[in-house]
C-alpha positions in Angstrom: -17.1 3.7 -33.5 -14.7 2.3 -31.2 -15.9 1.2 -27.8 -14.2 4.4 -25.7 -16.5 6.5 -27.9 -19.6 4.3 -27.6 -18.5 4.7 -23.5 -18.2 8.5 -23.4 -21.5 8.7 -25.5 -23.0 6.7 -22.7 -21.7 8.6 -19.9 -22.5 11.9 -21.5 -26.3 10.4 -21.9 -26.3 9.5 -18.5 -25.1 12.4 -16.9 -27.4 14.6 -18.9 -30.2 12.2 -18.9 -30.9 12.9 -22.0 -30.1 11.5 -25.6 -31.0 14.9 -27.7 -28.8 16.9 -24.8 -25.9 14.4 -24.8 -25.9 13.9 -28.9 -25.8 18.0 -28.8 -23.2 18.3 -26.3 -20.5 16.0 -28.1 -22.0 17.2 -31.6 -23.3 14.1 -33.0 -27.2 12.9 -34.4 -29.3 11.6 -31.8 -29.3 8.4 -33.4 -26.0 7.9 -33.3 -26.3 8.5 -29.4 -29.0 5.9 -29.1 -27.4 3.0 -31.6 -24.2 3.6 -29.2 -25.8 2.6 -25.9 -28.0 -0.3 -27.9 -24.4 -1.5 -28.9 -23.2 -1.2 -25.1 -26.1 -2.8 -23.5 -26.0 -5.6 -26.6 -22.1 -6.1 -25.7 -23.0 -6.5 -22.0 -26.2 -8.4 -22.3 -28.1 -6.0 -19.5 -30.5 -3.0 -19.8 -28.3 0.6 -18.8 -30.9 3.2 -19.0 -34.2 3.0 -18.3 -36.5 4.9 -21.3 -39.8 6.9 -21.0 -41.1 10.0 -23.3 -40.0 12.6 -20.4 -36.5 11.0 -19.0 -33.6 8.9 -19.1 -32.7 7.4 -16.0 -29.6 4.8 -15.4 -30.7 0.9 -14.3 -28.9 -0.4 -11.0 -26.6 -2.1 -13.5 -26.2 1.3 -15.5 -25.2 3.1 -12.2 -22.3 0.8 -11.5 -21.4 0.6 -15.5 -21.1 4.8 -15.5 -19.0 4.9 -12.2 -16.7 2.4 -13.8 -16.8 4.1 -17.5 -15.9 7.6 -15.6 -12.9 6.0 -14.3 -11.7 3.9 -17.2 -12.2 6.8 -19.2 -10.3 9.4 -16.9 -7.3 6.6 -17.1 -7.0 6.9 -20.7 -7.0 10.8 -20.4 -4.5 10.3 -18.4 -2.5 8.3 -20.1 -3.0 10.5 -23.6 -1.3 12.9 -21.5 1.2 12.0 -19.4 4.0 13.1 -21.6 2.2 16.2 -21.8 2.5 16.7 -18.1 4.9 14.8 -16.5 5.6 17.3 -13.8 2.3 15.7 -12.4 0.1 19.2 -13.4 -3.3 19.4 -15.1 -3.8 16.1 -13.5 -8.1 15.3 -14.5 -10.6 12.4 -13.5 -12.1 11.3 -10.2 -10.0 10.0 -7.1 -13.2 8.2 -4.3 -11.8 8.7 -0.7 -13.1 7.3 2.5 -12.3 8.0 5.8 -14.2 9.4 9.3 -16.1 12.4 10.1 -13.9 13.8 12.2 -10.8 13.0 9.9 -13.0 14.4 7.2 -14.1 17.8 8.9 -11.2 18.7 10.9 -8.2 17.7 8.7 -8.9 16.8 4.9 -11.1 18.9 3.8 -9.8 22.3 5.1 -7.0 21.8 3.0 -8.5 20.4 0.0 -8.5 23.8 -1.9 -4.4 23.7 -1.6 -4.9 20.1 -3.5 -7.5 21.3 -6.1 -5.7 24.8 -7.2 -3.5 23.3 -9.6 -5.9 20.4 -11.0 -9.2 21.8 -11.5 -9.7 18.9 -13.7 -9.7 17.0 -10.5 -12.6 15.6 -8.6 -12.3 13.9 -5.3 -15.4 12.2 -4.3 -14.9 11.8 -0.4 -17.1 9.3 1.4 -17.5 9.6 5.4 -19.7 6.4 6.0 -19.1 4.8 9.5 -18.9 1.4 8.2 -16.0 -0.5 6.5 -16.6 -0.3 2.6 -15.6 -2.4 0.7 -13.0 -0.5 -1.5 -13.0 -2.8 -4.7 -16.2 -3.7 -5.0 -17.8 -0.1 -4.0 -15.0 1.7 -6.7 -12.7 3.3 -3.7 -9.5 4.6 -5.3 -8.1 4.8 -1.4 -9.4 4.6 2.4 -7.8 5.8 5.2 -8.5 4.0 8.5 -7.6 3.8 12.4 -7.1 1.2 14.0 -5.9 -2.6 13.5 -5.6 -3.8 9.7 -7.9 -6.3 9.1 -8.0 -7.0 5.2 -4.8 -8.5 4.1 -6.0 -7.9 0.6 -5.6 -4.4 0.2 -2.1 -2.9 0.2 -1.5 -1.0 3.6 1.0 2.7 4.3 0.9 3.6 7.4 0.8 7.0 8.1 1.7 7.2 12.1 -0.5 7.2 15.1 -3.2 8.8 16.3 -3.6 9.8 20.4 -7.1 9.0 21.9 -8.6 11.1 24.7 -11.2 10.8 27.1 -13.5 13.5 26.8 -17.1 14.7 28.3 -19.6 17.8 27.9 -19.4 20.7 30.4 -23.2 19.7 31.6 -22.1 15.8 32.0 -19.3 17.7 34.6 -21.5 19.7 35.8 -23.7 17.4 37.1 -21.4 14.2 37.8 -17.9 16.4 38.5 -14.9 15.6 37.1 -13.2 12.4 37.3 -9.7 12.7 38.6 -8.3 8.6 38.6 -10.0 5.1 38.4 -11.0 5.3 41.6 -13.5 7.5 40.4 -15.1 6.2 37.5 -17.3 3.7 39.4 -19.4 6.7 40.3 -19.8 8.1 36.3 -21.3 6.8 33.0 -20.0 5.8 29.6 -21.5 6.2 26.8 -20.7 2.1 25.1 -19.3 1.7 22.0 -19.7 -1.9 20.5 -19.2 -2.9 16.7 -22.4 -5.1 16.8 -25.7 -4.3 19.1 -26.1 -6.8 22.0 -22.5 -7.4 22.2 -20.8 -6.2 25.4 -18.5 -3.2 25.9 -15.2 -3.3 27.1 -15.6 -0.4 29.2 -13.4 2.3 30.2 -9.9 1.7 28.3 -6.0 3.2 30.4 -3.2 2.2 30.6 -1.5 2.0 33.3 2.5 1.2 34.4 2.4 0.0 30.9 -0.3 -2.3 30.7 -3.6 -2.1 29.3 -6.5 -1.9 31.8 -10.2 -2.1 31.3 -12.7 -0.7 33.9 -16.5 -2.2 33.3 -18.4 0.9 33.8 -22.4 1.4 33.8 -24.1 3.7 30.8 -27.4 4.3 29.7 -26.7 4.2 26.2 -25.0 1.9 23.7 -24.2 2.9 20.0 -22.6 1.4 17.3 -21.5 4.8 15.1 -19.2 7.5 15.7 -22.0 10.0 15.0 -24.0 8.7 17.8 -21.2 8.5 19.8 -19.9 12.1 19.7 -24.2 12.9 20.2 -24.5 10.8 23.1 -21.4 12.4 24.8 -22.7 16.0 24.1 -25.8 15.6 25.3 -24.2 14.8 28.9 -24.7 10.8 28.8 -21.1 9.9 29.3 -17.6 10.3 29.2 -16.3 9.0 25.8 -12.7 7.4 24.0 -11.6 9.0 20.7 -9.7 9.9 18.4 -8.1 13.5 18.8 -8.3 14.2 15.5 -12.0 14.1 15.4 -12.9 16.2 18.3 -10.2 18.4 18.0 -13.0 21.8 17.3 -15.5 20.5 19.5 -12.3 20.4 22.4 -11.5 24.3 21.0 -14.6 25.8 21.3 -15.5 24.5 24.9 -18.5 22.2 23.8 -16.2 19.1 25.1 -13.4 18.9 28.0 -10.5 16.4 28.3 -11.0 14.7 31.4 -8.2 12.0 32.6 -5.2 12.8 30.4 -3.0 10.6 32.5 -5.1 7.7 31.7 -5.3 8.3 27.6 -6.0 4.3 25.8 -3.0 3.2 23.9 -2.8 5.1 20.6 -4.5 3.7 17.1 -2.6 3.1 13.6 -3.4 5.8 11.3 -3.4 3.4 7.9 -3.6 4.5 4.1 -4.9 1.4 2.3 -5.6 1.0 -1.5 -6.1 -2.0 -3.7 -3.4 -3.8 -4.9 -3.1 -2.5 -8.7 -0.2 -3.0 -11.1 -0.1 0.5 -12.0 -1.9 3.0 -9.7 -3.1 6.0 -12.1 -1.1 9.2 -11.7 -4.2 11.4 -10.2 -4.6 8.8 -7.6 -0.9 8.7 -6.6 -0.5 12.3 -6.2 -3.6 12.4 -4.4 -2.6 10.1 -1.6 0.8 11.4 -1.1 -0.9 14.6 -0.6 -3.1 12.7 2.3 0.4 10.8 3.7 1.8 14.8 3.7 -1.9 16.3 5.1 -2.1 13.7 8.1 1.6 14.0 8.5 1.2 17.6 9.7 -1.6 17.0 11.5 -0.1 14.4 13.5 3.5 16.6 13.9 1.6 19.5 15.2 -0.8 17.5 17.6 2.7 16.1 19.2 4.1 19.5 19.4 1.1 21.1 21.0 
């Protein structure tokens, strides 16, 4: 038994949780299933699957084993096949995505049945976290971020930029009125956005004549994620900075206004990042061109509107 099969045994068993169902599935005895994971967790010197009379449940060191199996195992798929296909169809195997909320929501995932028609082999695992991850360690196959490039490690494509906008709830402007110029934001609230609790905002980001300007401004309420954020500004605490792209349906059904156009912050980098691999596997390729193409519209038709 070479050690791909003893893998795909192993996976099977863990996504079944079950030798008996696994050994079935892939028509082999039962203790052939077993004697191939006691080989694997031999090889690897750590315990996979935890064992009881009712269940079969991976170890924290069998999670991250199966995530990496799945995708070693979709490569070699792939690469059985890619004379088969070279047109880039039938692609199969998982491609993990990160990106924002509103990025998610409003622009990915509307279109991801266009991506998905032609490959139903293809899974896209798409993670919306607000903090960084940490795309080797955590098994990302691509991230797509805004703002500033901070790792130097991973390999960078930017994908354009992405216009900010100043936004606030029709009760926050109902009850505070609208703010027409700087002059008038000493008399509203903003709803503080900081990367790290205690630190201190910025306040209230323009620019003007060219240059950058930052207005301190008073707020009851300090977050650190974008969720909280977008909450805080609903529920008529503040005026808020972000990206268009994630508020673009809130904006369209009335449950936000734009508020100072004329004093928008300076636009962020719109960046498709991606470890830095020899040969990137075919399914992941095609997936993030299809993101470069996505955010490309999206970014064309925001200018245009």
């Amino acid at each position: 038994m070479s050690p791909f099969d003893r893998m795909h045994i192993f996976v099977r068993v863990a996504e079944l949780a079950s030798f008996t169902q696994a050994a079935e599935a892939l028509c082999i005895p039962k203790a052939s299933a077993s004697t191939a994971v006691q080989q694997l967790e031999t090889q690897l010197g750590t315990r996979l699957l935890h064992r009881t009379t009712r269940r079969v449940q991976l170890t924290q060191d069998g999670q991250a084993y199966y995530e990496r199996c799945k995708d070693l195992l979709a490569d070699v798929d792939e690469l059985q096949s890619m004379f088969q296909h070279p047109d880039g169809a039938g692609l199969k195997g998982r491609v993990r995505i990160d990106m924002s909320t509103g990025m998610a929501r409003n622009v990915v995932v509307p279109r991801l049945p266009e991506l998905l028609a032609p490959h139903p082999g293809l899974e896209v695992e798409l993670s919306s976290t607000e903090r960084r991850v940490d795309v080797v360690r955590e098994g990302f196959d691509c991230v797509l971020r805004t703002g500033a490039v901070v790792d130097s490690s991973l390999v960078a494509r930017p994908l354009g930029l992405v216009r900010l906008v100043n936004c606030a709830s029709p009760a926050y402007l109902r009850a505070h009125g609208t703010p027409r110029s700087l002059a008038d934001l000493p008399g509203h609230r903003l709803v503080h956005f900081v990367n790290t609790l205690g630190a201190r905002s910025a306040g209230f980001e323009a620019v003007v004549d060219g240059a950058l300007v930052l207005t301190p401004m008073q707020g009851a309420l300090t977050v650190n994620n974008a969720e909280a954020y977008m909450a805080g500004c609903l529920a008529g605490l503040g005026l808020i900075q972000v990206p268009h792209l994630g508020v673009v349906d809130l904006l369209a059904r009335g449950d936000l206004v734009e508020v100072l156009p004329q004093l928008a912050a300076p636009p962020m980098p719109l960046t498709l990042m991606y470890a830095n691999r020899r040969n990137l596997p075919r399914r992941v390729r095609t997936v993030m061109d299809w993101l470069a193409q996505v955010v490309a519209e999206h970014l064309a038709q925001v200018a245009a509107a």
